[in-house]
C-alpha positions in Angstrom: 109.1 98.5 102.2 110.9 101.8 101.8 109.5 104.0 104.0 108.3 107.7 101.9 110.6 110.5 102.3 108.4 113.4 104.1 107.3 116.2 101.6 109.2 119.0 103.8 112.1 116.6 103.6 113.2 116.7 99.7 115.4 118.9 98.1 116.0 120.0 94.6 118.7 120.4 92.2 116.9 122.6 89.2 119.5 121.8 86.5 117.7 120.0 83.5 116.7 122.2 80.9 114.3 124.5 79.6 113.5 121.8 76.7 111.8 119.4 79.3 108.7 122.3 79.7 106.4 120.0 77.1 107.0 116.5 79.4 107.0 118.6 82.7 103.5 119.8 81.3 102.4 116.3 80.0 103.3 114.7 83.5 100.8 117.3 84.9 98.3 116.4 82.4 98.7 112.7 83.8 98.0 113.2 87.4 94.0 113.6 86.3 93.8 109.9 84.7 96.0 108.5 87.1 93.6 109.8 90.1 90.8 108.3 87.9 92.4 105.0 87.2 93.5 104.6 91.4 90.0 106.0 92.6 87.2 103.8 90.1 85.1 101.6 92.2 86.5 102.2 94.9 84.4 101.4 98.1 84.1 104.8 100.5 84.7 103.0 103.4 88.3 103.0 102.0 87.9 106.3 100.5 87.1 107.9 104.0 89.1 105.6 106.3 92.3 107.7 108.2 95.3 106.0 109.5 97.7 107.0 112.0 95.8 110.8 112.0 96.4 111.5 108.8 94.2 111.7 105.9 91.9 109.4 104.0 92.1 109.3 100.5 89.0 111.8 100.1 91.2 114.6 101.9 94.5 113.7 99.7 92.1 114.1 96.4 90.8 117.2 98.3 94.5 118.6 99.1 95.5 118.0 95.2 93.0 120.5 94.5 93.4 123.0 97.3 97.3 123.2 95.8 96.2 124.4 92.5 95.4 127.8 94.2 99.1 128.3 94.9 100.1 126.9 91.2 98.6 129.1 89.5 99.2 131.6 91.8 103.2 131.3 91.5 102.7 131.3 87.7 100.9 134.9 88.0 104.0 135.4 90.4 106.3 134.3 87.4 104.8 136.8 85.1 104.6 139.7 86.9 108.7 139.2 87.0 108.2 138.9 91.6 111.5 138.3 93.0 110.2 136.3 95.9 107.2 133.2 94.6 104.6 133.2 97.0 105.0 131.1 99.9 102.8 127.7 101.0 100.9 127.5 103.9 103.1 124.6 105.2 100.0 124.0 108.4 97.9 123.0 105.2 95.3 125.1 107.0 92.7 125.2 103.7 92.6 121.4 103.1 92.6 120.9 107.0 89.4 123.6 107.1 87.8 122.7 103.7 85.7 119.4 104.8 86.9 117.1 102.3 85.8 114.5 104.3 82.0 115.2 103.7 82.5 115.6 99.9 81.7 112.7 97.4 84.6 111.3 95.3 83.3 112.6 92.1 82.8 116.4 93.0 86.4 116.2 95.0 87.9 114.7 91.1 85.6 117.3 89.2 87.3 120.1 91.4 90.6 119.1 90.6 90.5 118.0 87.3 88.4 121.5 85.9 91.7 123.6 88.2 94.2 121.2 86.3 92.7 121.6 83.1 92.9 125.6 83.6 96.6 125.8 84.7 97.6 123.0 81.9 95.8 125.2 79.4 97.2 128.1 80.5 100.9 127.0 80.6 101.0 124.7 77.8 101.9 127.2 74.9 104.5 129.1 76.9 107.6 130.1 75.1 111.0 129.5 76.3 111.4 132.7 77.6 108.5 132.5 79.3 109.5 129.0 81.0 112.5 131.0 81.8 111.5 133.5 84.0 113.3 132.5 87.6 112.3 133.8 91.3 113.3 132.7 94.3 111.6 130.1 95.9 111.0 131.2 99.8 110.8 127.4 101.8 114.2 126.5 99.6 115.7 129.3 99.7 116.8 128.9 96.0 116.1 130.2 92.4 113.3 128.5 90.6 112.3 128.6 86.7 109.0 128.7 85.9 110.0 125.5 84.7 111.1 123.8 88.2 108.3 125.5 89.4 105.8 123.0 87.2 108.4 120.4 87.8 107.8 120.6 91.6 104.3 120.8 91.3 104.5 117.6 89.3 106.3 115.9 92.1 104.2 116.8 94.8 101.2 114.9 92.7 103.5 111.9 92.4 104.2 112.0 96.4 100.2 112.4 97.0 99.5 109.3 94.8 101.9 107.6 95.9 100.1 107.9 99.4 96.5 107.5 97.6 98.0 104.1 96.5 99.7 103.4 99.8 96.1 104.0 101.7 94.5 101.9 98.4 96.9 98.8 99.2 96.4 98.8 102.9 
């Protein structure tokens, strides 16, 4: 099995274009019944079990959520034309602090899917000038579109569900 490349660990090359901002937003839209499809029926011993210190699934769920904070906030950062986007807590201090753990399943998905639904609904009419709008991003050290920006966020999803199903399969 390929081992996962570490989140801190990727890089980007931004250079598709602005014309991708309605799949980059569908992709978004897709992390909800994705989560919903991996996490029905789903016993809570497996839902709360860790391995090798890191989180269960519950806390993953709850990190997805905790993200949408910074999302949004980088889209306000976007509009307000900042030359530097806000920067992520790379300690993950909120979702290590937030208690995840103790939450059931179904308040963890409500929490994430009403903050999706907000920062899909407000993104999804965007113009291309607003999809445009570039600052730089502070951990890369590179210009970002508002574009990339969504794009990123869409990949992170994909590397938490990919470990959701990794902890599902084991």
């Amino acid at each position: 099995m390929v081992t996962q490349t570490p989140w801190i660990e990727r890089k980007f090359d931004f250079n598709f274009p602005v014309g991708l901002f309605p799949v980059i937003v569908e992709r978004l839209r897709g992390t909800i019944p994705q989560l919903e499809a991996m996490l029905k029926n789903v016993p809570i011993e497996k839902l709360n079990k860790k391995q090798e210190g890191k989180w269960s699934i519950k806390e993953v769920v709850g990190h997805l959520y905790d993200l949408e904070e910074l999302w949004k906030g980088r889209i306000d950062d976007f509009l307000a034309q900042m030359p530097t986007l806000r920067a992520a807590d790379m300690s993950n201090t909120k979702t290590e602090k937030a208690g995840h753990q103790t939450k059931e399943i179904d308040e963890l998905l409500r929490q994430f899917i009403d903050a999706r639904n907000k920062l899909v609904s407000r993104v999804a009419d965007f113009d291309e000038r607003k999809a445009s709008l570039s600052a730089l991003h502070p951990r890369l050290q590179k210009p970002m579109r508002l574009v990339d920006s969504l794009f990123f966020a869409a990949e992170h999803d994909d590397h938490e569900l990919t470990k959701i199903r990794r902890l599902l399969n084991d």
